[in-house]
DODRENTI-895740 format. One line per 3 residues: number of its first residue (from 0); their letters; for each residue x, y, z of C-alpha. Coordinates in steps of 0.2 Angstrom, whole numbers. Each point is the difference from the previous one (the first is absolute). Example, Ala and Ser with C-alpha at 12.3 -4.5 7.8 and 13.67 -1.06 7.14 Angstrom:
2
0	AS	62 -22 39; 6 17 -3 .
This chain:
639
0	XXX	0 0 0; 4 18 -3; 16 -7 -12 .
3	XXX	1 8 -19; -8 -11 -14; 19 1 -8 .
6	XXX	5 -7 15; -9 -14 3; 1 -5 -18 .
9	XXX	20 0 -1; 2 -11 17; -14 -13 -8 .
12	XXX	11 0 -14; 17 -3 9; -9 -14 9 .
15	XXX	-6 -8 -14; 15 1 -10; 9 -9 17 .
18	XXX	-13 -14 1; 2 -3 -19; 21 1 5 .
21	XXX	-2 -13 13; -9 -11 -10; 9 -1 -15 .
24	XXX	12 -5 8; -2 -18 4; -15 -2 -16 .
27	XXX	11 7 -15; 4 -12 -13; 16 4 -10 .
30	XXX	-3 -13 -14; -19 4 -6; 8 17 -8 .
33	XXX	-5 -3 -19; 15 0 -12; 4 20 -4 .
36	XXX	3 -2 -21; 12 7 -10; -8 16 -9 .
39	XXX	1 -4 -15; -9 -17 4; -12 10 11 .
42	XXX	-4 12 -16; -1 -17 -10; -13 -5 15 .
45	XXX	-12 15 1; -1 3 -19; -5 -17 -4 .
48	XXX	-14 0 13; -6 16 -8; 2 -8 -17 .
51	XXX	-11 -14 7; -13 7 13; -5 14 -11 .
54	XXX	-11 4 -16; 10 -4 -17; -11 7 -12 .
57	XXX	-4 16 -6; -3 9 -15; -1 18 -9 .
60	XXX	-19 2 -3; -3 -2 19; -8 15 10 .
63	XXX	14 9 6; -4 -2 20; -1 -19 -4 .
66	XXX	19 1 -9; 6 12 16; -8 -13 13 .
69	XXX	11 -13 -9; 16 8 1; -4 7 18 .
72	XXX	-5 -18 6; 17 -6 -5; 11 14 6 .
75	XXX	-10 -1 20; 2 -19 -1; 17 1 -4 .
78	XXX	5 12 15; -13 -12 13; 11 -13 -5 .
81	XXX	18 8 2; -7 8 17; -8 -18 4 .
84	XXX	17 -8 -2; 9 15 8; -10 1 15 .
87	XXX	2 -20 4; 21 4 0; -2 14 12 .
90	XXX	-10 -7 12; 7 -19 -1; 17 8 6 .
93	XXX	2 0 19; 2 20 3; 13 3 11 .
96	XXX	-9 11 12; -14 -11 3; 8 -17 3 .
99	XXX	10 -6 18; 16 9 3; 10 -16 -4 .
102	XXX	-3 -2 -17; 0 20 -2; 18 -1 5 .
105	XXX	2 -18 -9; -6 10 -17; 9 14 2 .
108	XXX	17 -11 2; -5 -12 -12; -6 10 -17 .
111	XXX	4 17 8; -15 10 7; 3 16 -11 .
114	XXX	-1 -9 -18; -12 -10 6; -13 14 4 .
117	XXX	6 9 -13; -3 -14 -12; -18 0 7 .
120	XXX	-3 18 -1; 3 -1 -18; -11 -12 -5 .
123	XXX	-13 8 10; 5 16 -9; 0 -9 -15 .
126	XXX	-19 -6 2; -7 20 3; 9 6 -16 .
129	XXX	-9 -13 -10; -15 6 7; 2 14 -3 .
132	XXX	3 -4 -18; -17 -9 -1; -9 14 6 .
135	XXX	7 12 -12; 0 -11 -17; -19 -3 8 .
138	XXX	-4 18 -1; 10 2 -18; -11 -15 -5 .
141	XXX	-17 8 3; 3 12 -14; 6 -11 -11 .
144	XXX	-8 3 -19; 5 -17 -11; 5 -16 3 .
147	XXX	17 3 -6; 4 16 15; -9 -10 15 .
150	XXX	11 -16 -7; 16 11 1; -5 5 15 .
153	XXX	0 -17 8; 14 -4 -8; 10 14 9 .
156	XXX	-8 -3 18; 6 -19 -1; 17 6 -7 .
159	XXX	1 9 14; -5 -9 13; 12 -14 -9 .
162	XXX	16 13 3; -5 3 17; 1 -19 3 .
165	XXX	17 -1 -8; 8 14 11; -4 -10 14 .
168	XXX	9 -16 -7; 16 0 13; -12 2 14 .
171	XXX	-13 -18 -4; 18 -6 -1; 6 4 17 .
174	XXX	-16 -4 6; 1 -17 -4; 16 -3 7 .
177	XXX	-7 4 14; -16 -11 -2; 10 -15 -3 .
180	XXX	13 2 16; -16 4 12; -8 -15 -8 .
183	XXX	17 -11 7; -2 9 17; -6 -12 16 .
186	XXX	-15 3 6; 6 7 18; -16 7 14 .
189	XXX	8 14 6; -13 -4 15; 0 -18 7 .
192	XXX	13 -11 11; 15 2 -10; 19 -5 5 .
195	XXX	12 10 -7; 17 -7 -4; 17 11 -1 .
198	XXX	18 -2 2; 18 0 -11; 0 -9 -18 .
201	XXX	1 -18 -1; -4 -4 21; -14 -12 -2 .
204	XXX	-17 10 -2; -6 -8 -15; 5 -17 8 .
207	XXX	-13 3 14; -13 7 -10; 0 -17 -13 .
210	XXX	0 -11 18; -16 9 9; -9 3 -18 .
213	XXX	-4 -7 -15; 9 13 -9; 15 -5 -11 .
216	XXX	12 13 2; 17 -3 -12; 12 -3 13 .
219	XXX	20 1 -6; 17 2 10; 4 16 -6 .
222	XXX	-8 20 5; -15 8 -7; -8 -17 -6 .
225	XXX	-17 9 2; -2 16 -7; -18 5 3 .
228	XXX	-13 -5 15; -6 -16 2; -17 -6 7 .
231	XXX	-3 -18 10; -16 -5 10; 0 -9 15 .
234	XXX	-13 -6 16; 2 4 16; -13 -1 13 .
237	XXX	-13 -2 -14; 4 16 -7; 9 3 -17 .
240	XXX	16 9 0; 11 8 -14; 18 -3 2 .
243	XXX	10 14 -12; 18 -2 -5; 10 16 -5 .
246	XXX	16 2 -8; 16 0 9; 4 17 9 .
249	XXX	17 7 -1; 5 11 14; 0 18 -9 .
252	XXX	-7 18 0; -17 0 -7; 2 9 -15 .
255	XXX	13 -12 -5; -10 -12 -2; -7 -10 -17 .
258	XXX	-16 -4 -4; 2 -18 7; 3 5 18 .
261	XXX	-12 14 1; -15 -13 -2; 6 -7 13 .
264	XXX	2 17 11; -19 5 -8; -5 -16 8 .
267	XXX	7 3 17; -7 17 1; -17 -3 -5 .
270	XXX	-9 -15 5; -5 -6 16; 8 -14 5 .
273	XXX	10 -11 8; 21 3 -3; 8 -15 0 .
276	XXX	20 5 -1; 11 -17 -8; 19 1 5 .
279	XXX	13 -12 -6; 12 -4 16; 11 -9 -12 .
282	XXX	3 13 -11; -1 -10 -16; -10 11 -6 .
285	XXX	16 14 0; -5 12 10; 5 -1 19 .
288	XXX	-8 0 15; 2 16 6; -5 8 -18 .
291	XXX	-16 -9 0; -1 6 19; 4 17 -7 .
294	XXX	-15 0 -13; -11 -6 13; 4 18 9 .
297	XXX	-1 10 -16; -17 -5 -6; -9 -3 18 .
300	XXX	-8 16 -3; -13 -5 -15; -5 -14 12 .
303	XXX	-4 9 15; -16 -6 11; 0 -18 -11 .
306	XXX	4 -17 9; 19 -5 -5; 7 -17 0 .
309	XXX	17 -2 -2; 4 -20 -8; 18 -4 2 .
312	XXX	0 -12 -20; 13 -13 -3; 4 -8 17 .
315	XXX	4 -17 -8; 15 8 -7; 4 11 16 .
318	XXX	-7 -1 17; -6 14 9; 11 -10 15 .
321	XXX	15 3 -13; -2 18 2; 17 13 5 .
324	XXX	-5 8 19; -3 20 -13; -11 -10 -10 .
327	XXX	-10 -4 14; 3 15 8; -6 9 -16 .
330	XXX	-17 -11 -4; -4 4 18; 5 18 -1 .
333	XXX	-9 1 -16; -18 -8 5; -1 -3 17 .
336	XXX	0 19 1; -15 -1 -11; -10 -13 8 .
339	XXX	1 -11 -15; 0 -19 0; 14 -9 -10 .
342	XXX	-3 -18 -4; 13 -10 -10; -5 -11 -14 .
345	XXX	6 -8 -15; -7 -1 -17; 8 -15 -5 .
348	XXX	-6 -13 14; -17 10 2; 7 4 19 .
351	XXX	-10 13 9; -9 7 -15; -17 -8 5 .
354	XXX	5 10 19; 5 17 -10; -16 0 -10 .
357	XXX	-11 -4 16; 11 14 9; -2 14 -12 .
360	XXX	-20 -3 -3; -6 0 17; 12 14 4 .
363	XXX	-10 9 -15; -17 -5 8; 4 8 17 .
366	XXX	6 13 -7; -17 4 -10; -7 -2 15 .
369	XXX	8 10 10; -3 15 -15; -18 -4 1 .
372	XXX	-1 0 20; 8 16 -1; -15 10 -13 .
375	XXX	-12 9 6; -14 -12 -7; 4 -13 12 .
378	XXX	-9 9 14; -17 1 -8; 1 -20 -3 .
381	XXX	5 -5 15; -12 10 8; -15 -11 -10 .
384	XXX	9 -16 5; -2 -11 15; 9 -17 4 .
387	XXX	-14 -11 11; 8 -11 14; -11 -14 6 .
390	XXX	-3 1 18; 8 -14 11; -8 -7 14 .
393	XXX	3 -5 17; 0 -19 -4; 14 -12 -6 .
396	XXX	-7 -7 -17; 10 -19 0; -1 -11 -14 .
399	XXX	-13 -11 -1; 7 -19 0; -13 -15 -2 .
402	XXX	-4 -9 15; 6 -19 -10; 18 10 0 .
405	XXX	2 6 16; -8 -19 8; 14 -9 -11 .
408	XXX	12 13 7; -4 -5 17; 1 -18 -1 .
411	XXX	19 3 -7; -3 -2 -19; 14 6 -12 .
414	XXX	-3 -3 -16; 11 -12 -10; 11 5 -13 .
417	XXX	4 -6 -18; -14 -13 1; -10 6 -17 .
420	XXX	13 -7 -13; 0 11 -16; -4 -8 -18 .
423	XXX	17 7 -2; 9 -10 12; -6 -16 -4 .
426	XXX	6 4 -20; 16 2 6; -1 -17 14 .
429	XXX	-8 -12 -13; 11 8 -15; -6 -7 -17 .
432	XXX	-12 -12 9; -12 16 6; -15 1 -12 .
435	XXX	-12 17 5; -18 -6 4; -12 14 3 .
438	XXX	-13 -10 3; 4 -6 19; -4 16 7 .
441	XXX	-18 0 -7; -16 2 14; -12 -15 -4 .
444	XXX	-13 -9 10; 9 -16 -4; 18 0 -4 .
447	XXX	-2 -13 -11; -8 10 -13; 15 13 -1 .
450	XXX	9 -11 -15; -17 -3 -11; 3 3 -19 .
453	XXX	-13 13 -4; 0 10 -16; -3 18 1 .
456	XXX	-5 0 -19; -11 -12 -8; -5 2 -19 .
459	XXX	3 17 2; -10 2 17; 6 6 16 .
462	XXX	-6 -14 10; -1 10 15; -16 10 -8 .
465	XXX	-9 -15 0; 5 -10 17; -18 1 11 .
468	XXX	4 -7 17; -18 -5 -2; -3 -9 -16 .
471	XXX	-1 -18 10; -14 8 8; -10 7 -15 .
474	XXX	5 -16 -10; -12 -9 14; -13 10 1 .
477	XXX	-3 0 -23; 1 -18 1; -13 -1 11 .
480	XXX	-10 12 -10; 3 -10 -13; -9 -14 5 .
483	XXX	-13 7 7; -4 8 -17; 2 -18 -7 .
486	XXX	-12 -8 14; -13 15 -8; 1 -6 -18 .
489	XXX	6 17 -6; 12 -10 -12; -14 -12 -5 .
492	XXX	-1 0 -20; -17 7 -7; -9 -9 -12 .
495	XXX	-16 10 -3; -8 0 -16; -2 13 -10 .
498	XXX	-14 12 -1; -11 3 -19; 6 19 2 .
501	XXX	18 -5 2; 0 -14 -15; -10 16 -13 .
504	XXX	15 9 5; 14 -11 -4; -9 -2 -15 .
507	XXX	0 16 -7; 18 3 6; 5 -15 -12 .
510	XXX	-12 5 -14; 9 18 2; 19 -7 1 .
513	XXX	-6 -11 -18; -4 18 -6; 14 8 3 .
516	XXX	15 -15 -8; -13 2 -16; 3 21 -3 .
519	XXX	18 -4 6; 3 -14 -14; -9 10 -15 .
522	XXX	10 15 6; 17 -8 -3; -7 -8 -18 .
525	XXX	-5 19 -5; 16 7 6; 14 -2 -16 .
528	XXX	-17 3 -14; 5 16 -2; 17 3 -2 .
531	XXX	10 2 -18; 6 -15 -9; 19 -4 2 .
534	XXX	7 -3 -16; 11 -16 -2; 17 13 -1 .
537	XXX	-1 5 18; -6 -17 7; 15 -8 -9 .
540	XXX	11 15 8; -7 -2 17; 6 -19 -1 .
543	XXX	16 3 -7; -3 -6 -18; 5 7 -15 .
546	XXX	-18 0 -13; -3 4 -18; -16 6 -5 .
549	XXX	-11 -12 -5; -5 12 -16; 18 -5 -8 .
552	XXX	10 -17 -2; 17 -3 6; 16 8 -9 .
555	XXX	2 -17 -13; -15 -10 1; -17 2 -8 .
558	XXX	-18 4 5; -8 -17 -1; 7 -7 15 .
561	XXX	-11 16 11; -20 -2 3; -5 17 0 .
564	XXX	-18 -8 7; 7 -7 15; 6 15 8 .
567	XXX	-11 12 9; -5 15 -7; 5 9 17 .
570	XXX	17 -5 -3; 3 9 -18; 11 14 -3 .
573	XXX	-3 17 -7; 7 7 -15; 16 15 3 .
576	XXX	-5 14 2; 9 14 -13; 11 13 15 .
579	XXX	-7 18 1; 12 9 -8; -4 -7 -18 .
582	XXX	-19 -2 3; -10 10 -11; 17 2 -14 .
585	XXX	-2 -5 -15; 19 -5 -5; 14 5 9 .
588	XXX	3 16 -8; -13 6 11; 8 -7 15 .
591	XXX	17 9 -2; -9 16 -3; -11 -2 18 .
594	XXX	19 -6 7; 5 15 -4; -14 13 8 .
597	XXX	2 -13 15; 18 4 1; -3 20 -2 .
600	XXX	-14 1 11; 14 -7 11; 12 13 0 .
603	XXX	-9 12 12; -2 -13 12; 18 -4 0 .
606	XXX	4 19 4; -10 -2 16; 7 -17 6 .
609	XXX	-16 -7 -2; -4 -19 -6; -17 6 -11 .
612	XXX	-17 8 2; -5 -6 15; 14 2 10 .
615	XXX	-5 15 12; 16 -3 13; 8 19 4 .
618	XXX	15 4 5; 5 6 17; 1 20 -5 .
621	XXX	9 7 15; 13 -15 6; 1 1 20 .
624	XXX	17 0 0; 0 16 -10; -13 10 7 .
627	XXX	-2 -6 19; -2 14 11; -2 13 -14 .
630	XXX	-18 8 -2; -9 13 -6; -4 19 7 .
633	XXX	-17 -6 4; -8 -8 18; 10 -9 12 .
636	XXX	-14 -9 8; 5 -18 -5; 17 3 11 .
């Protein structure tokens, strides 16, 4: 109340843009930044759409407002399309300002904040101009006067939209770089339980991260191995923990320092974690003891209010009992002074890693519960909880012991032992003579009937669907129902005569059945009378016999030996025909002279592809491949 509007408006902002911060932190994903093109391909891209997505056709004689439309329509969807694919690059980028403060400072050491942003800025830059170049060709556009000013017109918009693109080529370039390498980054919570690993090249830290994870870090005997962080998972407690690797650390000023090592700095000064510092007492790694002692000093500021364990790495090689009285001295100088806990372990036999690891997370879990403890928010939830012990009672609750226990416990029983001989036992007493029989132990009424050979299947069956404990029982009582129906006469044969009513009936029936085999016979007589006469030819083909026609004799012989009375006049031939083509000629000068019209009335059907008169088949005019996506400038309801 009584606060300015600006006011209040500007502190909503800043506390938005620091949720959206603290968010984006653990939730960005790196590797679903589409792929920034090159710009030519991107012109290549964005010119083809327009190509395909617009109208194709249009023509002089068109009302003028219908030719400026045309042209307009392609010039705004052009620039929707550049901005469209413009936009997605600017906002797909993690801005520096909005994400958490370690990759901020991992960008910035990585692909150098400066050209980063200002690769950024000109694309944005970039994707005003050509909006501007729209609106202005838009407006040329309206006052176009024929088809061939508003096509130049176009023509110039896209060309310059084109060289805007072109300019900006070194700038996609760098930008994918960058995709690519932040696509290879781990993904790394800057939030949850982390243990952080530091310490002098070549000491042992990727060795412990490939023991307590999954990860398979690359692990060789000589420095700066790894050269970029590396993230592992482990359990503890239930609760999933990332383990991250950093490069080795040389003991130098700050700004001497390369890119490698500053990841590994960024790391330390940024997330919330547990610092877990690896030394090498037997400085195989070439660094002494009192130089990694001395890095310890130099860089304990960027870990200030984190919990530190110190792991002494490599004992199987050097005891810390091996150890000079100074290097004692100096390890205790160095972190007793700091309430740090140092744990040796080594790497090679697995000694002491499992002990590190359970050290360093529940120092981290203390230690984020001491931070909550000491917030103000604690207050307000512990004054809504309340922790409700049960009353106790004046009376001693004894355990309750059966009354058969405590009678045997008085009359001195003790209960035997090793009476109850295992199955086991007696394998290995009767050796190869033991066979296992599971059927001793079976609770029947009579023993006897434990080693009966009943089926559990019978045709199919279970047979214990159909066991009836009483079926003896029933079985009894339907035999004596049985003969009591027998005693009755309810089986007795019946040999009453028939009545005059029945005796019509089955009279009729048989008259009716007579009836019925008559139509049934005639039908099947009648059946073949109407059908056409075969000729002898096709019965002689049908059962695989060459014939001749009875009208001729055989090639050689003469026509006495043939009765043309005896064969049926079903059977006879026809005379041939005379073909189509010369029916109606007189000679065959008449037939050449219609061959010929055939053939020229031929020709024009042989233009078209087509067989004759009747053939009405048409071409497809507009092939897919050619013309899909294209349309006219008319409606666009079918899409």
């Amino acid at each position: 109340r009584g606060l300015p509007l600006s006011f209040k408006l500007s502190y909503y902002n800043e506390y938005k843009s620091y949720l959206r911060r603290d968010t984006m932190a653990s939730s960005y994903y790196f590797k679903s930044i589409t792929v920034v093109p090159p710009s030519k391909d991107l012109i290549d891209i964005i010119l083809s759409k327009t190509q395909r997505k617009t109208p194709t056709i249009i023509h002089k004689h068109y009302q003028i407002s219908r030719i400026r439309s045309f042209y307009m329509r392609k010039v705004k969807f052009t620039e929707s399309n550049i901005n469209e694919k413009l936009t997605a690059i600017l906002t797909e980028f993690p801005k520096i300002e909005d994400v958490h403060p370690f990759y901020a400072d991992l960008l910035n050491i990585l692909y150098d904040k400066d050209h980063y942003k200002l690769a950024l800025g000109q694309v944005n830059m970039a994707k005003h101009l050509i909006g501007n170049v729209c609106k202005d060709y838009v407006r040329l556009l309206k006052y176009g006067d024929s088809l061939y000013r508003c096509k130049q017109l176009k023509r110039a918009a896209l060309g310059r939209m084109c060289t805007i693109i072109k300019r900006q080529n070194s700038s996609l370039l760098y930008l994918e770089q960058v995709r690519q390498h932040l696509g290879r980054l781990p993904s790394i919570d800057p939030n949850t339980r982390t243990l952080l690993l530091f310490g002098f090249p070549n000491v042992g830290k990727s060795s412990f991260v490939n023991k307590v994870t999954r990860a398979n870090v690359e692990v060789q005997p000589y420095a700066f191995t790894t050269k970029s962080l590396y993230v592992g998972h482990t359990d503890y407690r239930y609760l999933r923990w990332q383990v991250i690797d950093t490069p080795g650390i040389l003991d130098k000023p700050l700004e001497d320092r390369n890119t490698i090592e500053m990841q590994a700095i960024t790391a330390l000064a940024h997330l919330r974690a547990c610092v877990l510092c690896v030394l090498d007492i037997s400085e195989e790694c070439g660094y002494s003891l009192e130089q990694q002692c001395q890095l310890f000093d130099n860089i304990k500021p960027l870990f200030s209010n984190k919990p530190i364990v110190v792991a002494l790495n490599k004992i199987d090689v050097r005891s810390p009992d091996d150890l000079l009285p100074q290097e004692k001295k100096l390890l205790e100088d160095t972190f007793a002074a700091n309430n740090v806990v140092v744990i040796p372990m080594s790497t090679m036999t697995s000694q002491g890693v499992i002990e590190v690891q359970n050290t360093a997370c529940d120092a981290l879990l203390s230690h984020r519960i001491e931070q909550k403890m000491s917030g103000n928010k604690v207050e307000n939830i512990m004054n809504r909880l309340h922790v409700a012990q049960p009353k106790q009672g004046q009376e001693i609750r004894a355990p309750h012991i059966p009354e058969g226990v405590l009678a045997k416990r008085a009359a001195g029983y003790v209960k035997p032992e090793g009476v109850k001989k295992l199955e086991r036992d007696m394998e290995l007493e009767l050796g190869d003579d033991y066979i296992l029989d599971l059927k001793k132990h079976y609770d029947l009424p009579n023993p006897e009937d434990r080693y009966d050979d009943i089926p559990e299947v019978w045709e199919g069956h279970n047979i214990a669907d159909f066991v009836d404990p009483d079926i003896l029982k029933k079985l009894e009582e339907l035999e004596k129902e049985e003969a009591m129906l027998e005693e009755a006469g309810v089986y007795d044969s019946d040999n009453e005569e028939l009545t005059e009513e029945q005796l019509d009936i089955r009279e009729k029936a048989a008259m009716i059945r007579q009836e019925k085999a008559v139509i049934r016979h005639s039908h099947r007589l009648n059946k073949h009378r109407n059908r056409t006469p075969v000729s002898e030819r096709v019965i002689m083909k049908k059962q695989g016999k060459r014939s001749r026609s009875l009208s001729k004799p055989a090639r050689g012989g003469d026509n006495g030996d043939v009765d043309m009375m005896d064969t049926d006049a079903k059977f006879q031939t026809k005379k041939l025909k005379i073909s189509r083509d010369k029916s109606g000629l007189r000679d065959a000068k008449q037939v050449a002279v219609a061959r010929a019209l055939k053939k020229r009335s031929q020709i024009k059907m042989n233009q078209f592809g087509k067989a004759g008169e009747s053939d009405r088949r048409i071409a497809a005019k507009l092939p897919k491949y050619l013309f899909s996506g294209k349309r006219g400038a008319g409606k666009t309801q079918r899409r």
